[in-house]
N, C-alpha and C positions, 0 to 999 in steps of 0.2 A: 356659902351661896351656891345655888344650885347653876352651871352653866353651860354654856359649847363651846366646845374647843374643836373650828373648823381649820382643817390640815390639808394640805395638799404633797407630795413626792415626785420628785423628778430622780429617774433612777439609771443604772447603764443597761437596762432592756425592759423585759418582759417578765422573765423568771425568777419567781420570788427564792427558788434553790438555788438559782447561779449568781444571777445580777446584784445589784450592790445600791442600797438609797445614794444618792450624790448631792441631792438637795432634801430640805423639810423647810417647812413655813406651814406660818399659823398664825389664827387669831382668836381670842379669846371674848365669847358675848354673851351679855345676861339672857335671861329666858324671853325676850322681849327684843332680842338680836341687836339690842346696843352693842358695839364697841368697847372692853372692858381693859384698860391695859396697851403694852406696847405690840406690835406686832412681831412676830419672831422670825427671820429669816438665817439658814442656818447650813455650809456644808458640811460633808460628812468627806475624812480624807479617803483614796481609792486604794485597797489596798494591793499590794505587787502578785496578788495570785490570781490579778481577775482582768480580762481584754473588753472591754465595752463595746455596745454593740454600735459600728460606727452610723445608722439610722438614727439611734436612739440621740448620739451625742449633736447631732445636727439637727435636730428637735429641739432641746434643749439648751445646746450651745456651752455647753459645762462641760470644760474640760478635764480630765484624770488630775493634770498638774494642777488645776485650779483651786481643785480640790484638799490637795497636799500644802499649796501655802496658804490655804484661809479655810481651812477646813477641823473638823474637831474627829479624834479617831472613834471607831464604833462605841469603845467602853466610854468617853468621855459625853460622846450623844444620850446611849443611853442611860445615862446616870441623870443626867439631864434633863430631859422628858419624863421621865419617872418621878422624879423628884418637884418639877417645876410644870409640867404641863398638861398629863392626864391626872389628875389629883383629885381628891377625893368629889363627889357628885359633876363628875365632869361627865357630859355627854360627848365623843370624838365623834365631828360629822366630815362626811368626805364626798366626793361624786363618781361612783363607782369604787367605791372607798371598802366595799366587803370582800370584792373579790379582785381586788387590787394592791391597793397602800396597806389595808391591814394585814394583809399577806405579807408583803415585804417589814412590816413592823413586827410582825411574830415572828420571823424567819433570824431580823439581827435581833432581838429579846434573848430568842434561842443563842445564837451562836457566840451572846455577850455574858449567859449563864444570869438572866434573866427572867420569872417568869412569862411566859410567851402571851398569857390570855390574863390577868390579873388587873392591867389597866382597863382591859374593856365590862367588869363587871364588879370587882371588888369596890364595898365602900360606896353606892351609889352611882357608880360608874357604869357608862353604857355604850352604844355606837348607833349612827343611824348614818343611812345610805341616802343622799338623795337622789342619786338616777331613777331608780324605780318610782320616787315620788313623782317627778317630773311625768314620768311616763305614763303612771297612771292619772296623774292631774290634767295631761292632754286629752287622753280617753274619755272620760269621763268628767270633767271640768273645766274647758281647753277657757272659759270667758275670760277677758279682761287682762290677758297674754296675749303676745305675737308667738309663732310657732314658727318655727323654720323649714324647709325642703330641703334635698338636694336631687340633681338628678344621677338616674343611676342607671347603666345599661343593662337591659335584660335579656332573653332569647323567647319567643313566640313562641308558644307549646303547639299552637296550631300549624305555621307556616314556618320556623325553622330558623324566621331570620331576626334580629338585633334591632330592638326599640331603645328609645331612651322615653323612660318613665320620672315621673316626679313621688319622693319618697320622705313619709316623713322623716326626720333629725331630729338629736334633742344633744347635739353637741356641743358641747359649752359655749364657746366662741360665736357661735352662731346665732344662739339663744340671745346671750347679751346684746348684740350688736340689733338685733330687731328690738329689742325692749329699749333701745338706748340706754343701757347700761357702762360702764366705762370698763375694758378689757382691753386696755393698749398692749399688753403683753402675752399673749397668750401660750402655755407648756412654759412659762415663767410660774414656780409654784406661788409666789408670794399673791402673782395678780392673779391666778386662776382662785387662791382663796379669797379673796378681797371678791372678785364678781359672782363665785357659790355665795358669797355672804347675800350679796343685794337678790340674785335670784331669789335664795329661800321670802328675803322679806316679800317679794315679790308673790313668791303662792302662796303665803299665808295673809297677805294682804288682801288677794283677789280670792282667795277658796280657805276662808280661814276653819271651815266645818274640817273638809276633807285632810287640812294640813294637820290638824291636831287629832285626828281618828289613823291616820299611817304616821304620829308621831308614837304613839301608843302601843302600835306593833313591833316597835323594839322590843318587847316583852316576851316573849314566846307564847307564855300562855295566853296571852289578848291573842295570837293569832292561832293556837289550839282550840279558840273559842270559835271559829271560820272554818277551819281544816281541820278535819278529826275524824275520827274511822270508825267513831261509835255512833255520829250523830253525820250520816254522809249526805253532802247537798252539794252542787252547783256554784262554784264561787267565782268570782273577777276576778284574773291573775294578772298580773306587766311582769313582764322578766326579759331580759337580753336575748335570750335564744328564742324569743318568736318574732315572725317576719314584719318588718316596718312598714309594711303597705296595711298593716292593721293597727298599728300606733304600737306594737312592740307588748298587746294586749292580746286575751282570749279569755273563756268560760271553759273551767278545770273542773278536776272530777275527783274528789280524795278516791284512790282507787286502792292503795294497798299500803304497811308497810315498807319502810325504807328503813337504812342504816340507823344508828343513834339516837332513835327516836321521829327520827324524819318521815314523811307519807311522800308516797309513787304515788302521781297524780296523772289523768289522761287529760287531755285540750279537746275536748267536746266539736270542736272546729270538723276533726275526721269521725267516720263511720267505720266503724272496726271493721265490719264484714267485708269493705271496700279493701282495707289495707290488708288484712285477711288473703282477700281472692291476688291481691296483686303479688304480693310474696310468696301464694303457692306457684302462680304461673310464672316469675322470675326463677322461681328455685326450679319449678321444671326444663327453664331454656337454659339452664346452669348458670346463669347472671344474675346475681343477689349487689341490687341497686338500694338495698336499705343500707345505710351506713351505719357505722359505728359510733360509737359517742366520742366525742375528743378527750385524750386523757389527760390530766394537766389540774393543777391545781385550780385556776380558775374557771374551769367548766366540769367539775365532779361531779354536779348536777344531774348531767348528762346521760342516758337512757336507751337501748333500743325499743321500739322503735320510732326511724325517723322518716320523715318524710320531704322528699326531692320538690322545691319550688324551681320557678321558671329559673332563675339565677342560676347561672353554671356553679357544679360543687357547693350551690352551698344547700345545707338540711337544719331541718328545724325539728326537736321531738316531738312525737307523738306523747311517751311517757318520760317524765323528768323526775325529779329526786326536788320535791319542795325543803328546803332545809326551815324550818322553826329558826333559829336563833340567827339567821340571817338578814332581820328585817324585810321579808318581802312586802310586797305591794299590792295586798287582796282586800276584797271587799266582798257585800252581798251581792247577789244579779240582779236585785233588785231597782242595783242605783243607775241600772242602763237605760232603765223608762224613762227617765229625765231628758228632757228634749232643751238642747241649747235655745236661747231667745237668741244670736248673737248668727248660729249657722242652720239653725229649724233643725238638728238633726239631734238623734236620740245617742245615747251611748252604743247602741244595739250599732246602730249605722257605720260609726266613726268605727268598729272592729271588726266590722263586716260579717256581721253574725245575724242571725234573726234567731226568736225564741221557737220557732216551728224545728227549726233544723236542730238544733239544742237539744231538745228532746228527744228528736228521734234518734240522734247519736247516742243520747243516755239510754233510752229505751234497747240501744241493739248492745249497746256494751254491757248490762245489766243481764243478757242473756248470755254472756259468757264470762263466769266465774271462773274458767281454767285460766283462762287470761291473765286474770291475776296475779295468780296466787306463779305463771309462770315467767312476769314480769321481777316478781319478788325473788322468786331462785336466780331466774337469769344477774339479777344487780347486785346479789351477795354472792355470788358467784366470782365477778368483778373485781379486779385489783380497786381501791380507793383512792389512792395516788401513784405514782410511777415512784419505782423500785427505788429507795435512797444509793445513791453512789458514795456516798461519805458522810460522816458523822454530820457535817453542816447541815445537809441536806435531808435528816433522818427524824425530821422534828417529832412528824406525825406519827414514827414508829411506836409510839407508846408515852405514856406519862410516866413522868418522876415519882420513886418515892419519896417518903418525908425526911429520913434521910439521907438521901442525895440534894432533895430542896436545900438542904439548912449547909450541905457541902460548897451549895453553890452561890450562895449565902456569901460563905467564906473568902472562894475566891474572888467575887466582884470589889469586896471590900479588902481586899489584899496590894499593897503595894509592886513596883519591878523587886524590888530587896523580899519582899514578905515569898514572893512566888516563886524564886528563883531556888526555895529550899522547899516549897510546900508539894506535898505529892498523897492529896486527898486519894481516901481508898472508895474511892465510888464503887458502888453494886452494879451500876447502870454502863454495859460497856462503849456505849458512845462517847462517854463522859472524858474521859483520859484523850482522846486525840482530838474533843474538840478543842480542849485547853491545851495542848501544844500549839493549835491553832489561834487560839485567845492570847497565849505569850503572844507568839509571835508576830501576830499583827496590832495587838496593842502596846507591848512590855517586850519590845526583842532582846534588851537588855539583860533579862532576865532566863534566856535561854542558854543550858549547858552545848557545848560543842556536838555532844551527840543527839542531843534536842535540835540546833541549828541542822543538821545532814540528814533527817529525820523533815523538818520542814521543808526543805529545801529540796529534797524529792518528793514532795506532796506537790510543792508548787508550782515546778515545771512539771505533772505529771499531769494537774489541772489545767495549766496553758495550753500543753498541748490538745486537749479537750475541746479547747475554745476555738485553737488557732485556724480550723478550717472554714469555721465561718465566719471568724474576722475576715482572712484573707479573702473568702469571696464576697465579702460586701464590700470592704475595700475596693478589690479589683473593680467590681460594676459601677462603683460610684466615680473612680479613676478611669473606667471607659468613659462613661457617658462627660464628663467633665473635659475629656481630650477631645472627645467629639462635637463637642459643643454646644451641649444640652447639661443647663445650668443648673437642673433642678432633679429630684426623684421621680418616680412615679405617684406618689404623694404631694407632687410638688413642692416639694421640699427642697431649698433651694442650697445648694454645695457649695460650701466655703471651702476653697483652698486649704485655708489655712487649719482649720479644722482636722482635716486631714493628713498635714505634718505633723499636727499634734498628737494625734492617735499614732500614725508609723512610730512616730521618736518613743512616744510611750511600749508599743510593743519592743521595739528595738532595746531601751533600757532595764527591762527586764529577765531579759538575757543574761545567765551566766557570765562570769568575767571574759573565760575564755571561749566564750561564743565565735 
């Protein structure tokens, strides 16, 4: 039976190369988003080479130890999930689930000797994202939803000085709680999947056209059928990196070549000759205000050039990296003449675009083909992800041969006794220290004494890696708690105790004669 399997991750940061899943939950529904089955809530234990980010674990509330006594080790997770939960015509949905949780899902696949990409496509198996649906379901189909704000401070580009503006949101918590949804737990993965569930029923309930035309673009080639460089047009794009006082929406431009098949797309929103004149006259006062794309696995995307909004530091691209097989969120330009019954306002309105302007942007970019084609050197030019430090972290350096696959094969189905003799002659040279790695944080038992002194300067060598910026979120969260300011700058509110339990954690990982 064809199904979803909606997932949620709570993890010890940000960094799908460093951090660690600490939690998974999930739930399993027919194509018709019944409930199918028990619900899965699940930790993952922490292992002793890694310091969690103590922001993170106050978000969550999941602590390292917690982890170690009701927790299942990475090989025993993924042996798990593989076996029992992305399984053959399973669709895995998530909310910000692409460039997020499946990140951290391919990163332990990798470092458990796992195929890294095999659940999301083998056998009928797929992935959809719904951030971007939401975002575009706002844009352009907002009826029959409440929509959230928040406000947000900005700076006056005329006068200098600090508004506060109201902005759209489409953050989870916020969304349920206007639709009356039930989300009493919210960064608790089990209930953030439980209210993605009723969301989705939610826009396919009220926008059942649109929900099944961006279920489709899981596909790549449904969305090659949009975006394509042989047949170039004008398309509706929702993506993360454009600004939310336009619903997180614009009107793109298949403009060139990108990496692996991907197209460089412009936002029709600027006039090239404008950005143009502004970058010769900054490069002539010797200040280059265009920034750089963020580097990082979650915004690879990312492009010169960008362009400075009112909001301090932050930039939105001009040209971005569309990735195909990332489920994005486009459509025709067609579907912005639609004029809401509910707010009288057209698609065109809610993204602050008009078709006049549209044009003329396309019309001046069109008369510069060098542009292009110097967008396209400039991006393969570009490193794609930041330099691996170590085998964990080296996913992307290349694919496996077949065999190395069938090596790796070997090891996962290997007992502590099987592995403690086994010494596969891999071709692939990341291969060998990520499985010293593998013993020793699933199978310690299994490691020779020269193998242990071999780990065990990997793993203080990685702590201390870490340890600068534990100690300074520590300390700030230790200031403002002695001062008497109970919460973060996220409002995140500091548990004492929390924080014993991260110290004790760093401190127990300490060499004996520490």
């Amino acid at each position: 039976m064809k199904s979803f399997f909606f997932y949620d991750l709570e993890t010890s940061g940000l960094n799908p190369r460093e951090d660690r899943i600490m939690q998974f939950a999930g739930q399993r529904t027919d194509e018709n988003l019944n409930r199918v089955g028990e619900p899965i809530n699940l930790l993952v234990k922490m292992s002793d080479d890694t310091l969690p980010s103590p922001g993170a674990i106050l978000v969550t509330k999941i602590t390292p130890q917690e982890t170690l006594t009701d927790g299942l080790t990475e090989a025993e997770f993924c042996k798990y999930v593989n076996e029992e939960l992305f399984t053959e015509d399973t669709c895995a949905v998530g909310y910000n689930s692409v460039r997020f949780d499946d990140e951290f899902m391919r990163h332990t696949f990798w470092r458990n000797f796992y195929d890294p990409y095999m659940w999301q496509w083998k056998d009928g198996r797929s992935r959809w994202d719904l951030l971007d649906v939401v975002r575009l379901t706002r844009a352009l189909r907002p009826e029959g939803i409440k929509w959230p704000f928040q406000e947000m401070e900005i700076i006056d580009k005329e006068t200098g000085e600090k508004k506060n503006v109201s902005v759209a949101t489409n953050r989870l918590e916020l969304l349920t709680k206007l639709n009356n949804i039930e989300h009493t737990h919210a960064h608790d993965a089990l209930a953030d999947v439980d209210a993605l569930i009723e969301v989705t029923k939610l826009i396919k309930e009220k926008q059942p056209k649109l929900f099944n035309y961006l279920f489709n673009l899981r596909d790549k080639r449904e969305v090659a059928k949009l975006v394509n460089l042989d047949d170039k047009k004008p398309f509706v794009y929702a993506c993360g990196r454009y600004p939310g006082e336009f619903n997180k929406t614009t009107v793109a431009f298949p403009l060139t070549a990108g990496r692996n098949g991907n197209v460089l797309v412009f936002d029709l929103r600027h006039n090239l000759d404008e950005i143009l004149a502004q970058a010769e006259s900054e490069k002539a006062e010797g200040v280059s205000k265009i920034a750089e794309a963020d580097s990082g696995l979650a915004e690879t995307e990312s492009i010169l050039p960008q362009a400075k909004q009112e909001k301090p530091q932050t930039f939105y691209p001009i040209v971005k990296e569309l990735c195909l097989n990332k489920c994005p969120a486009v459509a025709p330009i067609s579907v912005l003449d639609s004029k809401s019954e509910e707010d009288g306002k057209t698609g065109w309105e809610r993204i602050g675009l008009d078709k006049k302007q549209v044009e003329k942007n396309l019309e001046t970019l069109l008369k510069h083909p060098e542009f292009a084609e110097k967008m396209r050197s400039q991006y393969e030019n570009r490193p794609e992800f930041p330099e691996a430090i170590d085998p964990e972290s080296a996913l992307y350096d290349g694919f496996l041969t077949e065999q190395d696959s069938t090596r790796c094969n070997a090891v996962r189905n290997a007992d502590a006794n099987r592995l403690a003799d086994f010494h596969p002659e891999f071709t692939d040279e990341r291969l060998p220290e990520l499985l010293l790695h593998y013993k020793a944080k699933n199978f310690p038992t299994s490691l020779s004494e020269a193998e242990v002194k071999k780990w065990e300067n990997y793993r203080l060598g990685r702590l201390n890696r870490q340890l600068p910026k534990f100690q300074k979120e520590m300390e700030e969260l230790q200031t403002r708690l002695d001062q008497g300011y109970d919460t973060t700058k996220r409002n995140q509110k500091i548990d004492p105790y929390i924080l014993e339990e991260l110290m004790l954690w760093y401190q127990n990982l300490q060499p004996a004669d520490y």
